[in-house]
Biopython code that builds the backbone (N, CA, C, O; Angstrom):
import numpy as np
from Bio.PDB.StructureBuilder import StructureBuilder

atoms = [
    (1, "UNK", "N", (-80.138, 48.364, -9.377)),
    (1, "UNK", "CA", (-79.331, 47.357, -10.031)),
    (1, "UNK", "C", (-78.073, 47.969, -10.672)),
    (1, "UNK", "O", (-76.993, 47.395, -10.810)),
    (2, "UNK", "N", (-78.383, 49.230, -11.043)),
    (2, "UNK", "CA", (-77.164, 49.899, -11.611)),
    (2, "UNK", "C", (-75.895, 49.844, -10.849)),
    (2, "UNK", "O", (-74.756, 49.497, -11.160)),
    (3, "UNK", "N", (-76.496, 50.344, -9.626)),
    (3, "UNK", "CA", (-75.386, 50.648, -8.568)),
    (3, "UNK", "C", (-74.930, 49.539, -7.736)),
    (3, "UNK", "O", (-74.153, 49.527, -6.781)),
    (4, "UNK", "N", (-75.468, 48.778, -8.205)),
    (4, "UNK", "CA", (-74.636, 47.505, -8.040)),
    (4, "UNK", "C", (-73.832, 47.360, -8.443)),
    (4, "UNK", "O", (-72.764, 47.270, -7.839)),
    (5, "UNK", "N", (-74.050, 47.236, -10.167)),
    (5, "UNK", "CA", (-72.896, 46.864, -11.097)),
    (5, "UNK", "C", (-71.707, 47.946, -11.018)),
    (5, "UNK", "O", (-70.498, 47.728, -11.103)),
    (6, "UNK", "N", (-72.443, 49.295, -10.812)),
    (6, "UNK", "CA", (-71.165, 50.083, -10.656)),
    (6, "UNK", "C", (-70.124, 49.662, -9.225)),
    (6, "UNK", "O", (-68.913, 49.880, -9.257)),
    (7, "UNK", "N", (-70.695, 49.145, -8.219)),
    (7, "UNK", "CA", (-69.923, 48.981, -7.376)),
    (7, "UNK", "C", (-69.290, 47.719, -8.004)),
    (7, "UNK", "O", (-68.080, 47.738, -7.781)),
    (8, "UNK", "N", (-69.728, 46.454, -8.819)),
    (8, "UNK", "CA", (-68.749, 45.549, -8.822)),
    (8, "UNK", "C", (-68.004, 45.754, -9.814)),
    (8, "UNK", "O", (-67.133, 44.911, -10.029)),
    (9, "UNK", "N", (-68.123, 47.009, -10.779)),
    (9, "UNK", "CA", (-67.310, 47.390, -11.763)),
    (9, "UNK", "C", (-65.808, 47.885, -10.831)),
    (9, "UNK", "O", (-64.721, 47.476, -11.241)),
    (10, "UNK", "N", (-65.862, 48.568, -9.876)),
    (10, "UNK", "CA", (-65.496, 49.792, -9.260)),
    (10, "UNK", "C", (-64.693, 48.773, -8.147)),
    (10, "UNK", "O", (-63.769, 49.260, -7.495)),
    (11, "UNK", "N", (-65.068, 47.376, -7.957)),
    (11, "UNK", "CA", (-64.044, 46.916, -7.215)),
    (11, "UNK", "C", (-62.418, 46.373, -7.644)),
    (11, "UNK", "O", (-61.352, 46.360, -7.028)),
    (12, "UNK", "N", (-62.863, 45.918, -9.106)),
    (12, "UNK", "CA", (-62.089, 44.975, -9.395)),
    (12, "UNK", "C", (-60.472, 46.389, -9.867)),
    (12, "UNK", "O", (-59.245, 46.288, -9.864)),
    (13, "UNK", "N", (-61.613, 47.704, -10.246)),
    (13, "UNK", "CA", (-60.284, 48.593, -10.621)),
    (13, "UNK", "C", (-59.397, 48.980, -9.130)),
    (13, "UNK", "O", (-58.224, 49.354, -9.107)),
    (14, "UNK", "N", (-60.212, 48.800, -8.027)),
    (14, "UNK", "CA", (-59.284, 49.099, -6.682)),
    (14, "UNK", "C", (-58.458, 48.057, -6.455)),
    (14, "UNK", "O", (-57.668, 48.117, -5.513)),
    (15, "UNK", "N", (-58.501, 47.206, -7.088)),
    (15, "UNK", "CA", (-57.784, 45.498, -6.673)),
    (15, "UNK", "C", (-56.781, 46.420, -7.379)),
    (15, "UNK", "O", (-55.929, 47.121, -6.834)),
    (16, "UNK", "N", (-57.077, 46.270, -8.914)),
    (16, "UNK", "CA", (-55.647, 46.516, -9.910)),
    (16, "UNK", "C", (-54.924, 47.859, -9.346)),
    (16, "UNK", "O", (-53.745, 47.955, -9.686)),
    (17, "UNK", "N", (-55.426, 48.888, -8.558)),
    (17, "UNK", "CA", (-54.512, 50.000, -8.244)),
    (17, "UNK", "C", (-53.488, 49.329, -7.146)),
    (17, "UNK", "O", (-52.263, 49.381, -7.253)),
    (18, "UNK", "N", (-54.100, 48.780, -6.221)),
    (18, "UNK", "CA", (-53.386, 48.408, -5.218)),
    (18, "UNK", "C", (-51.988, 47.361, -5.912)),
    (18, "UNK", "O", (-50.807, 47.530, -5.607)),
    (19, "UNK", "N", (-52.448, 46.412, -6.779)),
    (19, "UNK", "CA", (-51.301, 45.274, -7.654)),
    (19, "UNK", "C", (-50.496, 46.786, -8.600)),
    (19, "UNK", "O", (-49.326, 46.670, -8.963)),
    (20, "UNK", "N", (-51.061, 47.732, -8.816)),
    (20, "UNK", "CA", (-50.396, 48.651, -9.692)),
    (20, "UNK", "C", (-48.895, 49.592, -8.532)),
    (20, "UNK", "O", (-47.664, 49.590, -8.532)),
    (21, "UNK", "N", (-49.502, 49.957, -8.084)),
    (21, "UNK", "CA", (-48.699, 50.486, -6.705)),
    (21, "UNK", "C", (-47.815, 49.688, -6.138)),
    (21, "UNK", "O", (-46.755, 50.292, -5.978)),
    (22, "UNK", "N", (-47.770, 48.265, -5.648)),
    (22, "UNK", "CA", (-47.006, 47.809, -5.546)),
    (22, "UNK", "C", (-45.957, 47.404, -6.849)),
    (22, "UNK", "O", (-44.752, 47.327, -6.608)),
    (23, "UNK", "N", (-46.269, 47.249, -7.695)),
    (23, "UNK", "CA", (-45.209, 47.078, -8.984)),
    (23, "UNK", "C", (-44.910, 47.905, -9.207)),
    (23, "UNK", "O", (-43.858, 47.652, -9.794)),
    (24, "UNK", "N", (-45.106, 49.606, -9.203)),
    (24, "UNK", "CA", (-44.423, 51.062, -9.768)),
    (24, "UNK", "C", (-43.900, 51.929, -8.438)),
    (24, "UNK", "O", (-42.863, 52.592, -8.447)),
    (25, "UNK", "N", (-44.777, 51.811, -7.321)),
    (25, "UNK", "CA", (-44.379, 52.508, -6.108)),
    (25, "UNK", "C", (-43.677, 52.314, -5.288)),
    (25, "UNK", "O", (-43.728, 51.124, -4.977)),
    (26, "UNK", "N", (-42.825, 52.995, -4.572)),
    (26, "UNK", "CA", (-41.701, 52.617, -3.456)),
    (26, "UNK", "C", (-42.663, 51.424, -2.092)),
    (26, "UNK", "O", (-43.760, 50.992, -2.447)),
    (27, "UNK", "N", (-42.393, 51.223, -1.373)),
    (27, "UNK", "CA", (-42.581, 50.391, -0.691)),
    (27, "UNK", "C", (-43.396, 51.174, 0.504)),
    (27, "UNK", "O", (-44.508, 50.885, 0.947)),
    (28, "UNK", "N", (-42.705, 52.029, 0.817)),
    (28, "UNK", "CA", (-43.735, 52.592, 1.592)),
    (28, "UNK", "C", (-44.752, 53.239, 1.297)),
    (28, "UNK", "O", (-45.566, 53.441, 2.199)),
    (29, "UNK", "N", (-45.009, 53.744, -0.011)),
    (29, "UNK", "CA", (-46.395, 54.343, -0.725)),
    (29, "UNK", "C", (-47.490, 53.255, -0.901)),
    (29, "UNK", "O", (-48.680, 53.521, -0.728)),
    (30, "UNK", "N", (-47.028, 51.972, -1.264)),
    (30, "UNK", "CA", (-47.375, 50.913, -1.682)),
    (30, "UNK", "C", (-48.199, 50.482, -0.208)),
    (30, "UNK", "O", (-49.429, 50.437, -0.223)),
    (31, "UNK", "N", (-47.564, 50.224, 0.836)),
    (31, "UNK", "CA", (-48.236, 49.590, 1.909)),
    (31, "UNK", "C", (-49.065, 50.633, 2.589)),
    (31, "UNK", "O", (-49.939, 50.185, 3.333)),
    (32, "UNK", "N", (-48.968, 51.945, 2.484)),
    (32, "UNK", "CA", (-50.191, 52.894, 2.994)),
    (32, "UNK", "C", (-50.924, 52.573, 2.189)),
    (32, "UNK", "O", (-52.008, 52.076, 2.494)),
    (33, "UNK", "N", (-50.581, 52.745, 1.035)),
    (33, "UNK", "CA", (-52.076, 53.020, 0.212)),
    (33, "UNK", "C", (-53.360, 51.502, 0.323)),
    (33, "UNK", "O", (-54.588, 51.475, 0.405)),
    (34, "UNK", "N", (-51.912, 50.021, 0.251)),
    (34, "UNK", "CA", (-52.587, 48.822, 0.171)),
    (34, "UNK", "C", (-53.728, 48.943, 1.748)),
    (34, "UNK", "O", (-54.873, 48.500, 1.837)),
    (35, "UNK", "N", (-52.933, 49.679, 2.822)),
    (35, "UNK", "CA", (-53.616, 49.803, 4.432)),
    (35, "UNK", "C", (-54.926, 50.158, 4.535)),
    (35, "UNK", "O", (-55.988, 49.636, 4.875)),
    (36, "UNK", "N", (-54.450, 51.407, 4.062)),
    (36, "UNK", "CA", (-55.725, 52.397, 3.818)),
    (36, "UNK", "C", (-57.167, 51.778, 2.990)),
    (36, "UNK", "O", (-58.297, 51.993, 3.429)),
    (37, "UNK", "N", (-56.867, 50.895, 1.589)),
    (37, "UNK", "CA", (-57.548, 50.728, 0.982)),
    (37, "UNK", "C", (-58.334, 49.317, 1.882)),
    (37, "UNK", "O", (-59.553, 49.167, 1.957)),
    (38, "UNK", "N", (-57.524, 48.589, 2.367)),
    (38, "UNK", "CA", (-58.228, 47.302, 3.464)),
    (38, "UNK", "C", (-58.670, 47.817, 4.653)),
    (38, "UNK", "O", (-59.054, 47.054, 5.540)),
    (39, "UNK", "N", (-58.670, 49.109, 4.806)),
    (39, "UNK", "CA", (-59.462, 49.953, 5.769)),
    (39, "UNK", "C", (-61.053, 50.073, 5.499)),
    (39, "UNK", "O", (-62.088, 49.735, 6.074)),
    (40, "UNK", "N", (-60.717, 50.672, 4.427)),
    (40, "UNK", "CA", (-61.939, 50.750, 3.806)),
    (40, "UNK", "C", (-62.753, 49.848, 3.659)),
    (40, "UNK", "O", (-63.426, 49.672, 4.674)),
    (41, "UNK", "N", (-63.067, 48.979, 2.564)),
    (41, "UNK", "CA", (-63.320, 48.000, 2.632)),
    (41, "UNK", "C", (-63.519, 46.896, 3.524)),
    (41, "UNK", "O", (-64.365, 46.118, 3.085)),
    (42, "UNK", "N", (-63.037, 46.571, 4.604)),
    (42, "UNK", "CA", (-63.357, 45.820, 5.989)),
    (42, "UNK", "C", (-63.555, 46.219, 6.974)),
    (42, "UNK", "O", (-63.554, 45.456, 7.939)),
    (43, "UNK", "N", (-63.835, 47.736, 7.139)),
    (43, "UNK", "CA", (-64.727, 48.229, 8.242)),
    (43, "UNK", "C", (-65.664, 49.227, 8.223)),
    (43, "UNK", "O", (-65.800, 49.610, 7.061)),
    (44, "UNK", "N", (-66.315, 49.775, 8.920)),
    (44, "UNK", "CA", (-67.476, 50.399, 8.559)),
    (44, "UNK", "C", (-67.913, 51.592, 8.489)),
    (44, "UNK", "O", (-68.942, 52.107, 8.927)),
    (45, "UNK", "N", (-66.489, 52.256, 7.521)),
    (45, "UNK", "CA", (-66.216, 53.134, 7.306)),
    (45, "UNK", "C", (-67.208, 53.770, 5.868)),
    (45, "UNK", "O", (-67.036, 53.306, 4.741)),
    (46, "UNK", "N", (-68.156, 54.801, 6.141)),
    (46, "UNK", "CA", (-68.924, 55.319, 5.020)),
    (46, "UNK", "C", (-68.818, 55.147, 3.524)),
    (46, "UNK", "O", (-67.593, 55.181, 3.406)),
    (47, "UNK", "N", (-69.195, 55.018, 2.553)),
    (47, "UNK", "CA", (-69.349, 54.446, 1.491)),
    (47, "UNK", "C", (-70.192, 55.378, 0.924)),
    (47, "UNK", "O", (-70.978, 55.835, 1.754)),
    (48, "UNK", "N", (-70.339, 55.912, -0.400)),
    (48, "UNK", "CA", (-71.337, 57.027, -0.850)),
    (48, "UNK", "C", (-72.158, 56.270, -1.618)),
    (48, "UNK", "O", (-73.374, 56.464, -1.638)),
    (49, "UNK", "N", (-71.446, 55.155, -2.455)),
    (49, "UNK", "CA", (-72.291, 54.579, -3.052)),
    (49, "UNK", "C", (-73.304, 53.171, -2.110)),
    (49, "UNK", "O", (-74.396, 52.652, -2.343)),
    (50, "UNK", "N", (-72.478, 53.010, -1.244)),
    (50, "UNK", "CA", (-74.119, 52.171, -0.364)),
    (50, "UNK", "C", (-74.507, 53.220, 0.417)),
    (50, "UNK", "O", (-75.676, 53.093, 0.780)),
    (51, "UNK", "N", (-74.008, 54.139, 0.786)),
    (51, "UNK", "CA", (-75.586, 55.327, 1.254)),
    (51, "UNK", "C", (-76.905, 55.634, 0.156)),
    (51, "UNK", "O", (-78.119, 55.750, 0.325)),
    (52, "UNK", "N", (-76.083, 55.694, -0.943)),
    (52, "UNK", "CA", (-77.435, 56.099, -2.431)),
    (52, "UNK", "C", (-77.903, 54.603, -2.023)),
    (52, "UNK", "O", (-79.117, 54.574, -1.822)),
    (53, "UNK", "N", (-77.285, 53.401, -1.855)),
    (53, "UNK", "CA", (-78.219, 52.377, -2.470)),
    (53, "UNK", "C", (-79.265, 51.948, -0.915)),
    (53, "UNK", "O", (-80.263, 51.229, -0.947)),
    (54, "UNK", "N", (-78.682, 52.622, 0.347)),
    (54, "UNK", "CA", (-79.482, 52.650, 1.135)),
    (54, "UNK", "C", (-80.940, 53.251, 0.926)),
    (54, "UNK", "O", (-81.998, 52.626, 1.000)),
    (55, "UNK", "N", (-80.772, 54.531, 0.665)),
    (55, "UNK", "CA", (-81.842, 55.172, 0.052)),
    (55, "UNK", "C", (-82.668, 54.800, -0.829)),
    (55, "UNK", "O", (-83.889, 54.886, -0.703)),
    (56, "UNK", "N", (-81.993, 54.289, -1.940)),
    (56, "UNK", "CA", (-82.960, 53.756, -2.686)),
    (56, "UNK", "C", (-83.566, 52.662, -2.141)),
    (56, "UNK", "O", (-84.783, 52.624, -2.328)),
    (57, "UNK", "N", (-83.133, 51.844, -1.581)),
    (57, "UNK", "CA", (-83.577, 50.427, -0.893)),
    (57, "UNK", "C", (-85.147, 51.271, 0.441)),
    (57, "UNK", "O", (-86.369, 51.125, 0.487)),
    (58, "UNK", "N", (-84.360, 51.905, 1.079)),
    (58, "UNK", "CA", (-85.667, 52.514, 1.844)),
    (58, "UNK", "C", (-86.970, 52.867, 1.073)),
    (58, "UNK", "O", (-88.055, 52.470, 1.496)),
    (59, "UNK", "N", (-86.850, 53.706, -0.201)),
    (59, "UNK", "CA", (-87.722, 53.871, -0.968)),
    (59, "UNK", "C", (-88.686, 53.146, -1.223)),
    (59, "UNK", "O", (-89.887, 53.383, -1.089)),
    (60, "UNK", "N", (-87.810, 51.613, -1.860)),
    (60, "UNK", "CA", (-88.755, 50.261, -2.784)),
    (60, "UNK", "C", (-88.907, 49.679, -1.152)),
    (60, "UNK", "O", (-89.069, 48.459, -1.184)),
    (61, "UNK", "N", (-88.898, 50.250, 0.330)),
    (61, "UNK", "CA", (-89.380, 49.336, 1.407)),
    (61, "UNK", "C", (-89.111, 48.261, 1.605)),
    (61, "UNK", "O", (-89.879, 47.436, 2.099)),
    (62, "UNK", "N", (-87.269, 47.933, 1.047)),
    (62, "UNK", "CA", (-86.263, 46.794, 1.672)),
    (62, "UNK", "C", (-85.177, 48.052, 2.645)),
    (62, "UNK", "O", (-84.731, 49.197, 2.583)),
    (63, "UNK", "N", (-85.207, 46.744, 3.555)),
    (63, "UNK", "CA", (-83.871, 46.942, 4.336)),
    (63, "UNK", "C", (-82.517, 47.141, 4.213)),
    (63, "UNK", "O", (-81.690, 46.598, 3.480)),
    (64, "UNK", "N", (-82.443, 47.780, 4.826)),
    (64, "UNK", "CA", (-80.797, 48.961, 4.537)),
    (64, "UNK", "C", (-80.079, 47.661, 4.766)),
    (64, "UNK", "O", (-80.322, 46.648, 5.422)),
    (65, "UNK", "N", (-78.664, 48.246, 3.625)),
    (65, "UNK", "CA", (-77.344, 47.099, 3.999)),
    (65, "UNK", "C", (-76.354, 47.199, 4.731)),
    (65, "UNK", "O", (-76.267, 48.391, 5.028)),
    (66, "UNK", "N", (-75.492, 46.587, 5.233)),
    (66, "UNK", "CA", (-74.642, 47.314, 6.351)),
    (66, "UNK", "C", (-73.364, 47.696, 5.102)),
    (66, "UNK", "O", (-73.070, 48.880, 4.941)),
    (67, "UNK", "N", (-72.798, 46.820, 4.430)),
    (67, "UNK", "CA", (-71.712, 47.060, 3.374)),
    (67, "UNK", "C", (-71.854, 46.066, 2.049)),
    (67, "UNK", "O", (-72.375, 44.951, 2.012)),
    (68, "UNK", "N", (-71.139, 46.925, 0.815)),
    (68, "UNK", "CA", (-71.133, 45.958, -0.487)),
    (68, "UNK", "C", (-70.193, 44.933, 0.075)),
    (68, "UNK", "O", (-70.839, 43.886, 0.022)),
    (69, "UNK", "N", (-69.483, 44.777, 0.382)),
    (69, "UNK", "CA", (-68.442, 43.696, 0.612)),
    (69, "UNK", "C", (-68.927, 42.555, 1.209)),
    (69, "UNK", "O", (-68.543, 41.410, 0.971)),
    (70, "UNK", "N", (-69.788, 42.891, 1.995)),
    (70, "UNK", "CA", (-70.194, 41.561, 3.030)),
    (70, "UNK", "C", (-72.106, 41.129, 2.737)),
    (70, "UNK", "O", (-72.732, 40.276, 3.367)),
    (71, "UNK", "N", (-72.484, 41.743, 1.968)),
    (71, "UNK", "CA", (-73.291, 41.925, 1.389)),
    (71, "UNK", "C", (-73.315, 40.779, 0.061)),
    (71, "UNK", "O", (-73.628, 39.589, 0.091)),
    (72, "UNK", "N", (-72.748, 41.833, -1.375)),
    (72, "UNK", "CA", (-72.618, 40.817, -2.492)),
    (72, "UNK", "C", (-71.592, 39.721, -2.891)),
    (72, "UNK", "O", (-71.620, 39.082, -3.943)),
    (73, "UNK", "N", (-70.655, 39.597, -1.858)),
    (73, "UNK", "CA", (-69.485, 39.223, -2.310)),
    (73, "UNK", "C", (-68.883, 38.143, -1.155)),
    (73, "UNK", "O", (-67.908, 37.423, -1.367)),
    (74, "UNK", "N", (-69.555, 38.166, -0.053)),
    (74, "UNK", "CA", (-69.472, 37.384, 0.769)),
    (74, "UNK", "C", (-71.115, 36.658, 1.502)),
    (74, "UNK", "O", (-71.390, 35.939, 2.462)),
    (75, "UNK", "N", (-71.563, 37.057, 0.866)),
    (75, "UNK", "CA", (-73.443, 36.859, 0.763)),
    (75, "UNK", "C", (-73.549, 36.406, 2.406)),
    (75, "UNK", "O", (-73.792, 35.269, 2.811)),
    (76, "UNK", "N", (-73.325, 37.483, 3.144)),
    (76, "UNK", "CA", (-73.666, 37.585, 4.488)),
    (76, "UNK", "C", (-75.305, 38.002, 4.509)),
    (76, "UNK", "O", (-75.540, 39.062, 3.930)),
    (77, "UNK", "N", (-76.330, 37.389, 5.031)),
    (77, "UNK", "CA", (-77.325, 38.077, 5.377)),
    (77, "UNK", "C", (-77.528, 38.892, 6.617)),
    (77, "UNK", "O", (-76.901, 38.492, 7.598)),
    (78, "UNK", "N", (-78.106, 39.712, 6.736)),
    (78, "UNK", "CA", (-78.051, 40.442, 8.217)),
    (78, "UNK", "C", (-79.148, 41.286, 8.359)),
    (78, "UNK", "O", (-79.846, 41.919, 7.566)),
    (79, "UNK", "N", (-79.121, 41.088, 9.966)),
    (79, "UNK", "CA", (-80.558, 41.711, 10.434)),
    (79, "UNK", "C", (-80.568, 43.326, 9.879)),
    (79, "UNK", "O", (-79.598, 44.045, 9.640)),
    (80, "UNK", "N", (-82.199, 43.663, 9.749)),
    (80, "UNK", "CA", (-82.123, 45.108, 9.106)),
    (80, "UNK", "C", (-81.656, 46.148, 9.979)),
    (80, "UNK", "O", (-81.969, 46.118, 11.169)),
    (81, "UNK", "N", (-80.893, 47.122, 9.482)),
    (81, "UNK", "CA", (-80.532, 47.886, 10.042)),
    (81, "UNK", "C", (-81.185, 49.321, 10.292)),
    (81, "UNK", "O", (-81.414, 50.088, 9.356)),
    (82, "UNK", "N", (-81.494, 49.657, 11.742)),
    (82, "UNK", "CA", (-82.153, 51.034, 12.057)),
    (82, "UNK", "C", (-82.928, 51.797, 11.073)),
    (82, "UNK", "O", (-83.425, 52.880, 11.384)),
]
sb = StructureBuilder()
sb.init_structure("model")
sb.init_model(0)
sb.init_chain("A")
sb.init_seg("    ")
for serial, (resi, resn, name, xyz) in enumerate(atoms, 1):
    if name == "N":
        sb.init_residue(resn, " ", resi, " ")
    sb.init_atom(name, np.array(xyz, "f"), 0.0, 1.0, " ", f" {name:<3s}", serial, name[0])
structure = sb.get_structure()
C-alpha cells in the first residue's frame, strides 16, 4: 500500500516538472524532456517501483501488474501476467 501512495505521490511531482520546464526552459529542452517523460509513462518501458510492487504482489499470491498508469489511474483490469 505504501508503494502505491509513493507512486501516486511521485506522479503528480512529474506532471509539475514537465509544467515547470516548459515555463523556465528553452523550447527545445522543454519538448525532450515533456517526450521522454510520455515515453515513459505510456509504454512499457521498466519501472523500479512496479517491479518492487510486482514482487511483493507475487509474494501475498496476486498477480503481477503490467503498469501504475493503466492500472490505478485508468482502472484497466488485465489478464495476469507470466
Amino acid at each position: 500500500m505504501v508503494l502505491v501512495a509513493l507512486h501516486f505521490i511521485l506522479l503528480p511531482c512529474v506532471v509539475a516538472s514537465v509544467v515547470l520546464t516548459w515555463l523556465y526552459q528553452p523550447l527545445y529542452v522543454a519538448l525532450l524532456f515533456t517526450i521522454s517523460f510520455a515515453n515513459l509513462m505510456f509504454t512499457r518501458a521498466e519501472c523500479v517501483l512496479t517491479n518492487l510492487e510486482n514482487k511483493i504482489r507475487k509474494r501475498l499470491g496476486l498477480p503481477k501488474i503490467r503498469g501504475f498508469v493503466a492500472r490505478y489511474i485508468f482502472m484497466r483490469t488485465e489478464p495476469p501476467v507470466g
